[in-house]
One Martini backbone bead per residue (centre of mass of N, CA, C, O) as a GRO file, in nm:
protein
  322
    1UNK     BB    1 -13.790   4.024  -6.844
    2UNK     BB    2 -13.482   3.929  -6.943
    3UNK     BB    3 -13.216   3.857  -6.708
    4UNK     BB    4 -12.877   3.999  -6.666
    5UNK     BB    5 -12.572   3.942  -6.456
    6UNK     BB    6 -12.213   3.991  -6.439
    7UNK     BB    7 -11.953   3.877  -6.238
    8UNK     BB    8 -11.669   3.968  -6.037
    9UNK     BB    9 -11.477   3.872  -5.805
   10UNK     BB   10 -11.192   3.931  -5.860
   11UNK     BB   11 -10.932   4.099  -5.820
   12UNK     BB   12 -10.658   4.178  -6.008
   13UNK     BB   13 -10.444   4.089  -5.862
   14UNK     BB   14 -10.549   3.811  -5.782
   15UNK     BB   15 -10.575   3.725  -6.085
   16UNK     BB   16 -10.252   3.741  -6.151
   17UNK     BB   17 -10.192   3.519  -5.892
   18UNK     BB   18 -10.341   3.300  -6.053
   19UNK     BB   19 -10.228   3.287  -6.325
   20UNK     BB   20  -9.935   3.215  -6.250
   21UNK     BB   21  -9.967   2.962  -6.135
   22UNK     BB   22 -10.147   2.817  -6.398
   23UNK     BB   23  -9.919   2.810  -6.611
   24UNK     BB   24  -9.760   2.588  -6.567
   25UNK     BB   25 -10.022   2.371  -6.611
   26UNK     BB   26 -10.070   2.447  -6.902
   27UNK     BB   27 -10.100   2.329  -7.192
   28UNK     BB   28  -9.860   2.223  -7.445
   29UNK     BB   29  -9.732   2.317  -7.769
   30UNK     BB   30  -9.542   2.279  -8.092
   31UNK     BB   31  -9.481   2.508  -8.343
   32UNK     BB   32  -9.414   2.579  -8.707
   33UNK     BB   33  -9.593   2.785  -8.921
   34UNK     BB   34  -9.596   3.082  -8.847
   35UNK     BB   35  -9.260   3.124  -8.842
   36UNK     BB   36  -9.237   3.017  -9.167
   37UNK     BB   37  -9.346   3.218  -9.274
   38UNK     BB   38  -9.255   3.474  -9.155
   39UNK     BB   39  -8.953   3.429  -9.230
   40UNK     BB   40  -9.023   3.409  -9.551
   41UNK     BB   41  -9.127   3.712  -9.563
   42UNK     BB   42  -8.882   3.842  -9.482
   43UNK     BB   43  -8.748   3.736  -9.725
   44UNK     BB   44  -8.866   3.737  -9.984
   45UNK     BB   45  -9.024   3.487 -10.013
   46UNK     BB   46  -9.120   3.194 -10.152
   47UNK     BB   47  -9.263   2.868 -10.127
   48UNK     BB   48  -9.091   2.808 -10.370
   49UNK     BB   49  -8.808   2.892 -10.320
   50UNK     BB   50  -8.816   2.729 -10.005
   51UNK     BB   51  -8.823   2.451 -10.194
   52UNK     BB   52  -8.572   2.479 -10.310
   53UNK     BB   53  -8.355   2.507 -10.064
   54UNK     BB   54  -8.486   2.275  -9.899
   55UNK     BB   55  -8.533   2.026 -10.121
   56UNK     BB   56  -8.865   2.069 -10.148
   57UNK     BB   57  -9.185   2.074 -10.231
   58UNK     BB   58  -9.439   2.297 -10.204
   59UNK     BB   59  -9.646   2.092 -10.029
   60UNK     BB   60  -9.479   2.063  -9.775
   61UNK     BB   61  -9.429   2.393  -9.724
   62UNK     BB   62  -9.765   2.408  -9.702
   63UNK     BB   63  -9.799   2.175  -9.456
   64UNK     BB   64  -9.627   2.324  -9.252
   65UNK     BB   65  -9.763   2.615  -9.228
   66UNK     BB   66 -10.031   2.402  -9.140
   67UNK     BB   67  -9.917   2.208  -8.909
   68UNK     BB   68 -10.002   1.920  -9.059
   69UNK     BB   69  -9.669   1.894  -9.045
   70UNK     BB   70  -9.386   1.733  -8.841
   71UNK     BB   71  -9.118   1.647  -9.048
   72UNK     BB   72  -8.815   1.624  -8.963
   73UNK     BB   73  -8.687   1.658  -9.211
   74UNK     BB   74  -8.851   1.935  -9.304
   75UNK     BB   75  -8.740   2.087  -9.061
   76UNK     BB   76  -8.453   2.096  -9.085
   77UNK     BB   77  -8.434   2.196  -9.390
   78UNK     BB   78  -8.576   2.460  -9.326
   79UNK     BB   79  -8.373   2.538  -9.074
   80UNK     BB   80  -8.143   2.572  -9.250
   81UNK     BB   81  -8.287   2.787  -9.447
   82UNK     BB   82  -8.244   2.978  -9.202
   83UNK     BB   83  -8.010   2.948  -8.991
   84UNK     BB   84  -8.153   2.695  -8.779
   85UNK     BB   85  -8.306   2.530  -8.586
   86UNK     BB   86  -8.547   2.383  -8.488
   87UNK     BB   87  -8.615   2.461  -8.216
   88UNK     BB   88  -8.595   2.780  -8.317
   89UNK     BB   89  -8.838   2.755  -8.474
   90UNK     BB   90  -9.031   2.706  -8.243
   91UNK     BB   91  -9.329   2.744  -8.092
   92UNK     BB   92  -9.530   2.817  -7.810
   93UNK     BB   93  -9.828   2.673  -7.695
   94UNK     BB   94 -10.148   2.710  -7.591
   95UNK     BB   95 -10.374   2.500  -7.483
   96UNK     BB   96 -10.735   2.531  -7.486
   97UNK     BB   97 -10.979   2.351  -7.282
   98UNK     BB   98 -11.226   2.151  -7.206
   99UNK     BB   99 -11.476   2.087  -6.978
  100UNK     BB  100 -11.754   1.870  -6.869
  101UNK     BB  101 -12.024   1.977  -6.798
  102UNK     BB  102 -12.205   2.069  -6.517
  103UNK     BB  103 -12.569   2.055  -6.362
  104UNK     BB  104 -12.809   2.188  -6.106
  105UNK     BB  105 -13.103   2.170  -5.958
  106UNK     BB  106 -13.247   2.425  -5.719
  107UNK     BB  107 -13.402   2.319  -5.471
  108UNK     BB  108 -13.220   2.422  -5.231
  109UNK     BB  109 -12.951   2.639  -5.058
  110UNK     BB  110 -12.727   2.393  -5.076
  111UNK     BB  111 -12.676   2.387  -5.396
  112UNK     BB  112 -12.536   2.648  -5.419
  113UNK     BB  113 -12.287   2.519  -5.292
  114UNK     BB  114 -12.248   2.316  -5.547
  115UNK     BB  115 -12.216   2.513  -5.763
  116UNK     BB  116 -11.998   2.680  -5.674
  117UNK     BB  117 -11.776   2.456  -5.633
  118UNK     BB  118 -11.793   2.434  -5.961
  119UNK     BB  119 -11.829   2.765  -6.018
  120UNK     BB  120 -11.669   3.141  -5.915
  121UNK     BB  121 -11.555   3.339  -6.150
  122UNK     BB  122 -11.849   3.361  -6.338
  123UNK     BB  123 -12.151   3.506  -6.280
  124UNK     BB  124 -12.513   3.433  -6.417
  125UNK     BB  125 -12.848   3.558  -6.519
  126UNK     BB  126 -13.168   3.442  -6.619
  127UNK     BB  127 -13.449   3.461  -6.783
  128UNK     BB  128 -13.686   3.220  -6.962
  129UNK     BB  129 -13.868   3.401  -7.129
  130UNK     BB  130 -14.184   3.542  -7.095
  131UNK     BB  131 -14.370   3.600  -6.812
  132UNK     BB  132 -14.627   3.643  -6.721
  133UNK     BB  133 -14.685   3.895  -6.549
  134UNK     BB  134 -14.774   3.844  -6.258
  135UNK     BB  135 -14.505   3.625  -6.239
  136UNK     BB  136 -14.313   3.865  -6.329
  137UNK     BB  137 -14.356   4.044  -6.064
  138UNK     BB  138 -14.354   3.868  -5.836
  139UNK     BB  139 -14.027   3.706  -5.923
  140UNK     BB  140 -13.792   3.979  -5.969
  141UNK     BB  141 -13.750   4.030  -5.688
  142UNK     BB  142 -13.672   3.764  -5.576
  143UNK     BB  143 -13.418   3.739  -5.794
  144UNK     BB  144 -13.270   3.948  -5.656
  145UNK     BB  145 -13.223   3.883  -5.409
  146UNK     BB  146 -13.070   3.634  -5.428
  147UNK     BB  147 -12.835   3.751  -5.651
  148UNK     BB  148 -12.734   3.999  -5.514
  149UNK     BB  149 -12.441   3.824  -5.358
  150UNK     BB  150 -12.318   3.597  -5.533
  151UNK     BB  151 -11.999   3.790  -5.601
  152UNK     BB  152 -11.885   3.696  -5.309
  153UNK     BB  153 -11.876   3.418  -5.403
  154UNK     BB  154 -11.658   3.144  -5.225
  155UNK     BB  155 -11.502   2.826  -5.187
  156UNK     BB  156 -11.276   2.977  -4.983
  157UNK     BB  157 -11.595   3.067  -4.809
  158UNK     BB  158 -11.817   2.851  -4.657
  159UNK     BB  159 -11.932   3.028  -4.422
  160UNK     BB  160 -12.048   3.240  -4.618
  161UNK     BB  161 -12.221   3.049  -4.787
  162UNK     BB  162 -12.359   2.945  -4.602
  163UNK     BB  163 -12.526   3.195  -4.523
  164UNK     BB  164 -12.654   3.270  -4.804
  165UNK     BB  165 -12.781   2.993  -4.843
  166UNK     BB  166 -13.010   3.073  -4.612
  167UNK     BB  167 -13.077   3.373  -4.683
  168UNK     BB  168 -13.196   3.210  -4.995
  169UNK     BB  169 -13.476   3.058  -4.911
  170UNK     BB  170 -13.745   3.205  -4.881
  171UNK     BB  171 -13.724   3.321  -5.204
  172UNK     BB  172 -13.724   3.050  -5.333
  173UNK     BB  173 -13.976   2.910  -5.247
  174UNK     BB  174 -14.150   3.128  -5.376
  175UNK     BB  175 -14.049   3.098  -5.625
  176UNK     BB  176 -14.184   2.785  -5.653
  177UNK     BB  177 -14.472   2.876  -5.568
  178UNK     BB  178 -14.447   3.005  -5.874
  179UNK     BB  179 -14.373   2.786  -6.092
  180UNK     BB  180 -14.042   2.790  -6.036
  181UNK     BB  181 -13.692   2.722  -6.145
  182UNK     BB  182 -13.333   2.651  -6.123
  183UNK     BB  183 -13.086   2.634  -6.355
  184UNK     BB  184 -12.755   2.506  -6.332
  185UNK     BB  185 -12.393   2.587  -6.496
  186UNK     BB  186 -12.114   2.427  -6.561
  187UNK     BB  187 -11.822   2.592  -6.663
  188UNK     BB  188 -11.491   2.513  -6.808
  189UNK     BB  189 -11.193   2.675  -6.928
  190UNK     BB  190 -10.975   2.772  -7.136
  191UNK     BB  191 -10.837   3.088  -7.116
  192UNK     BB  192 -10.705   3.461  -7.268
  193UNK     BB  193 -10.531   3.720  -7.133
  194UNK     BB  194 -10.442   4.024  -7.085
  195UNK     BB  195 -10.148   4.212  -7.017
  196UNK     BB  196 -10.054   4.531  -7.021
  197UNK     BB  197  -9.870   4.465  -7.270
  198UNK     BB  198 -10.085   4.244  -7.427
  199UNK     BB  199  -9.988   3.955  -7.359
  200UNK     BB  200 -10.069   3.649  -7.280
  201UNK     BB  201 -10.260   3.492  -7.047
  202UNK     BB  202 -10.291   3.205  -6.883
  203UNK     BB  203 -10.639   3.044  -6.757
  204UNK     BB  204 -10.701   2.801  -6.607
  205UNK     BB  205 -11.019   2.688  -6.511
  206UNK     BB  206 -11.237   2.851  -6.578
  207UNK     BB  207 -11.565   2.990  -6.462
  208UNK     BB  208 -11.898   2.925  -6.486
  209UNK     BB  209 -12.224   3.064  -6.351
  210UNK     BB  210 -12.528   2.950  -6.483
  211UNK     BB  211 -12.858   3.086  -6.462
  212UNK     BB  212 -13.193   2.963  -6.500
  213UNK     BB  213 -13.508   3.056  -6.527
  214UNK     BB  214 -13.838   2.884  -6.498
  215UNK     BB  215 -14.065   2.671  -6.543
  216UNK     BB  216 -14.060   2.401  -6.419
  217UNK     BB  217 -14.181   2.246  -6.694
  218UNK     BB  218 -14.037   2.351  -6.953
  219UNK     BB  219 -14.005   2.350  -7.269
  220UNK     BB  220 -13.792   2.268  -7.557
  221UNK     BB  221 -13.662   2.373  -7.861
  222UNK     BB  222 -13.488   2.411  -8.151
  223UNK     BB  223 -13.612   2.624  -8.349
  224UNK     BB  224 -13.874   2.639  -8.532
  225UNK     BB  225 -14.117   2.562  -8.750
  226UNK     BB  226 -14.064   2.213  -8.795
  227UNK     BB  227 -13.850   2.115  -8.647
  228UNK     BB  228 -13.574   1.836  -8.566
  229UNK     BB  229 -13.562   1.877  -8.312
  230UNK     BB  230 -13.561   1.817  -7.979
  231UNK     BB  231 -13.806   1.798  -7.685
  232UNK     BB  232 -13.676   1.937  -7.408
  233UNK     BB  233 -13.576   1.976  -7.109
  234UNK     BB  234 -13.474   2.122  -6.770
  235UNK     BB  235 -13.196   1.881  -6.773
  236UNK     BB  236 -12.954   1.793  -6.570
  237UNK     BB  237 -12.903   1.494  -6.720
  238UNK     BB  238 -12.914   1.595  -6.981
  239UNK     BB  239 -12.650   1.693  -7.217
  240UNK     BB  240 -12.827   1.825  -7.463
  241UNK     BB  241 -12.949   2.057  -7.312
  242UNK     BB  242 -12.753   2.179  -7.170
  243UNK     BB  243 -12.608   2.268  -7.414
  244UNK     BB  244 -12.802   2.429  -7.532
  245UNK     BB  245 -12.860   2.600  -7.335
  246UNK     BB  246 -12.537   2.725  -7.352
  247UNK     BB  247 -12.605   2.821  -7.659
  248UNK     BB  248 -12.809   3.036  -7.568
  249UNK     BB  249 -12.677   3.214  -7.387
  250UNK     BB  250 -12.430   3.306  -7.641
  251UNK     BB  251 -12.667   3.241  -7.865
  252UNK     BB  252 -12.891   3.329  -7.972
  253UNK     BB  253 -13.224   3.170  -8.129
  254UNK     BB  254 -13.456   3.004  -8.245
  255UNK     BB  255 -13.713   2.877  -8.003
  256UNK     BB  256 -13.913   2.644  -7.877
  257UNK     BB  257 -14.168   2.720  -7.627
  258UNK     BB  258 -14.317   2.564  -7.293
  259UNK     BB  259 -14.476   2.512  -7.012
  260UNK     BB  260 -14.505   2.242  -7.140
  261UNK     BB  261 -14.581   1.942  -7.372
  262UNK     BB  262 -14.865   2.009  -7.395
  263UNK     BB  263 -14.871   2.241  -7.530
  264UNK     BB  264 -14.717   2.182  -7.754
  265UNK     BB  265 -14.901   1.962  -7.879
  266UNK     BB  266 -15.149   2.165  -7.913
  267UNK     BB  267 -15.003   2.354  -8.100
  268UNK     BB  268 -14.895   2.115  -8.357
  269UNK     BB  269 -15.147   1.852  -8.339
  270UNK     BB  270 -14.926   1.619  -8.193
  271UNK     BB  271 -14.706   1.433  -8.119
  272UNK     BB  272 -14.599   1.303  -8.397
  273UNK     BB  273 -14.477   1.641  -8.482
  274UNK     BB  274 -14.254   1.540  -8.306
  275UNK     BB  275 -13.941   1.548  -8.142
  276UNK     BB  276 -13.762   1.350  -7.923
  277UNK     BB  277 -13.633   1.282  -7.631
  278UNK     BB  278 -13.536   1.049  -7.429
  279UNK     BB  279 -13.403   1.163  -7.167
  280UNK     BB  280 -13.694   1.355  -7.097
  281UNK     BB  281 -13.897   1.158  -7.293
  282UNK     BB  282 -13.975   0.875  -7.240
  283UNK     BB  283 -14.158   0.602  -7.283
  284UNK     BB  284 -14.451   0.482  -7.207
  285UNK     BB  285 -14.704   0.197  -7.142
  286UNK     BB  286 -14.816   0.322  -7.425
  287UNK     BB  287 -14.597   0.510  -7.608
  288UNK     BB  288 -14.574   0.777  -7.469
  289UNK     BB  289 -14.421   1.119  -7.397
  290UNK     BB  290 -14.704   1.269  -7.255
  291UNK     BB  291 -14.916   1.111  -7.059
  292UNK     BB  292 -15.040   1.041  -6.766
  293UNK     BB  293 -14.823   1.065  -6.630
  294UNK     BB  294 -14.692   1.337  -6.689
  295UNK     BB  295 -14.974   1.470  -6.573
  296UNK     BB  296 -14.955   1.432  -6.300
  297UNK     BB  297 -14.676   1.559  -6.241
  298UNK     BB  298 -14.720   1.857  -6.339
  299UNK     BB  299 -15.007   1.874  -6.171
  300UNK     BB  300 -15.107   1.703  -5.937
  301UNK     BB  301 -15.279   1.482  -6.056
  302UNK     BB  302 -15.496   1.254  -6.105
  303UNK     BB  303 -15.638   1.066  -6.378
  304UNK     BB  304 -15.908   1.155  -6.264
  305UNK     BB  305 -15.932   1.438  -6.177
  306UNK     BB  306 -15.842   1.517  -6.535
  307UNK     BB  307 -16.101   1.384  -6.621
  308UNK     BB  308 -16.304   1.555  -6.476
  309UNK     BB  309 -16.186   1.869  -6.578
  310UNK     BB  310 -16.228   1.806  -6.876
  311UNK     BB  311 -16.540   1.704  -6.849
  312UNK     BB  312 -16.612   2.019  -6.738
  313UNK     BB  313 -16.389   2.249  -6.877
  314UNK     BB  314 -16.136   2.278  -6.687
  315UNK     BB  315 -15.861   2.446  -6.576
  316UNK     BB  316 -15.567   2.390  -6.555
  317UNK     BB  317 -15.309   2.436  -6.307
  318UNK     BB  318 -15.059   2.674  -6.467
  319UNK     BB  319 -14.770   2.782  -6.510
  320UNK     BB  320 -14.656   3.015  -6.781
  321UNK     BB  321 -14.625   3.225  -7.119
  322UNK     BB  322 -14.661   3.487  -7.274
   0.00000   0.00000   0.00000
C-alpha cells in the first residue's frame, strides 16, 4: 500500500528564530484596494458615494479596491476623501514567491545528501502505485529503514548527514535488487505560518524534499483512458514529469500507470494511440518511441536475446505493478 510520512525537523523555538532572521528579506507589495474598500463601508459609503466626494467615476473606485490600478491622482483623491495621506492609505503585503523546482534520482546513499542539502525543512515519501505483493512485502521493511531517521536531518550537520548516508546503503541496493528506484523532488517557496497571536510570520524559502519509490522503469500518463496527455518517464530531467509527480503527490487525480512503456503500449493497442513526451521518449533511428534500443535499456538483454525470448513464448524478466 502506498506510504507518506511528513517529519518537521525543527522545533518550535527554532522555527521562531529562523522566522525572524527571513522575515527581512522577504519581498513586499504595498497595496491599496483591501483598506479602501474596509474605510469606505465603515464608513457607511457606497463605491457610487466615494466617487462622488473624491470626484471620480466609479469605475476608477472599483479598479482601485481591486488592485488593478495605483494611479497616484486617484490615490491622492480618494485619500484625501477619508481626510489620509497616501502612505496612510497603504498597506505592506508579503508576496510569496516559488522557487524553480529541482529533482534527482536517488542512485546511491551520497545522493541523499545532495537532496537534503536543497530541501530539509520538510521530508515526505509514499510508494507511487500498488506494487505486486511480493515486491512490496519484501521492500516495505527496507523504505522504513532507509527513511527511519530521515527527520534528523539537517545541512548544517553534515558529518551526521554523512554518516545516515553510509547506513542507508545496503538497503538501498537491496531496495534496486529489487527493481525499483527512489526519485527525489525538491521544492522552495515562500510559506506563512501564525505567531501565537493569530498574525502571520512569513517563512521565506521553506523547503520540501519529496520522495516517490516506484519500478525502476514505471511510466505514466496523467488522465484516464483516452487522455492527451504525453507518456513520461519518473525523470529528473523532464521538468513537465517533475511538475507532474509533484502535483500528483499534492492533489491525487486518475492517472495511467504500468510497469514500462511496453506494458502501456500493450495496454492500448499501439504506440501511436499515445501520446508521447519528447524528453522521457525521443524517437530513435527507427522513428519509434518505445523500440528495440528502449527495450534492451529496461530489460537488460540484447535484441537477439529478447527475440529469441520472443519466439519460444517467454516470460521478459521485469519487476512490474499489482
Amino acid at each position: 500500500m502506498p506510504h507518506a510520512v511528513v517529519f518537521l525537523p525543527w522545533s518550535k523555538g527554532e522555527d521562531s528564530q529562523k522566522i525572524g532572521a527571513l522575515e527581512a528579506s522577504m519581498r513586499t507589495e504595498i497595496r491599496y484596494g483591501k483598506h479602501v474598500k474596509e474605510l469606505r463601508e465603515e464608513h457607511g459609503w457606497t463605491q457610487e458615494h466615494l466617487a462622488s466626494i473624491a470626484g471620480m467615476d466609479v469605475r476608477t473606485v472599483q479598479r482601485v479596491e481591486k488592485d488593478i490600478t495605483k494611479g497616484n491622482e486617484a490615490l491622492m483623491a480618494i485619500s484625501s476623501a477619508f481626510g489620509l495621506t497616501v502612505g496612510e492609505l497603504g498597506r505592506k503585503y508579503w508576496i510569496a514567491e516559488s522557487r524553480p523546482l529541482q529533482a534527482l534520482t536517488i542512485r546511491k546513499g551520497s545522493d541523499f545528501a545532495e537532496a537534503i542539502s536543497r530541501a530539509s525543512h520538510f521530508y515526505s515519501y509514499r510508494t507511487f502505485g500498488d506494487l505486486c505483493p511480493e515486491t512490496d512485502a519484501a521492500a516495505q521493511p527496507l523504505i522504513e529503514e532507509i527513511f527511519a531517521d530521515i527527520w534528523a536531518m539537517s545541512p548544517g550537520e553534515p558529518e551526521l548527514v554523512q554518516s545516515w548516508c553510509h547506513s542507508v546503503e545496503e538497503p538501498l541496493d537491496q531496495l534496486h535488487g529489487l527493481g525499483l528506484q527512489i526519485l527525489s523532488i525538491q521544492e522552495k517557496r515562500d510559506v506563512f505560518m501564525r505567531d501565537r497571536d493569530g498574525s502571520p510570520l512569513p517563512f521565506e524559502d521553506c523547503s520540501y524534499c519529496y520522495f516517490v519509490i516506484m519500478p525502476k522503469h514505471a511510466v505514466f500518463h496523467l488522465g484516464g483512458s483516452g487522455s492527451q496527455s504525453p507518456v513520461h518517464r519518473f525523470n529528473d530531467q523532464c521538468t513537465t514529469a517533475v511538475t507532474s509527480i509533484l502535483s500528483l503527490q499534492k492533489k491525487p487525480e486518475m492517472i495511467g500507470l504500468a510497469a514500462t512503456a511496453v506494458h502501456l503500449i500493450q495496454l492500448v493497442g499501439g504506440e501511436d494511440k499515445l501520446h508521447w513526451c519528447d524528453s522521457c521518449f525521443p524517437r530513435d533511428e527507427e522513428g519509434l518511441r518505445a523500440g528495440w534500443a528502449y527495450m534492451e535499456d529496461i530489460f537488460g538483454l540484447s535484441k537477439e536475446d529478447l527475440l529469441r525470448m520472443i519466439s519460444r513464448s517467454e516470460d521478459v524478466p521485469i519487476i512490474g505493478l499489482a
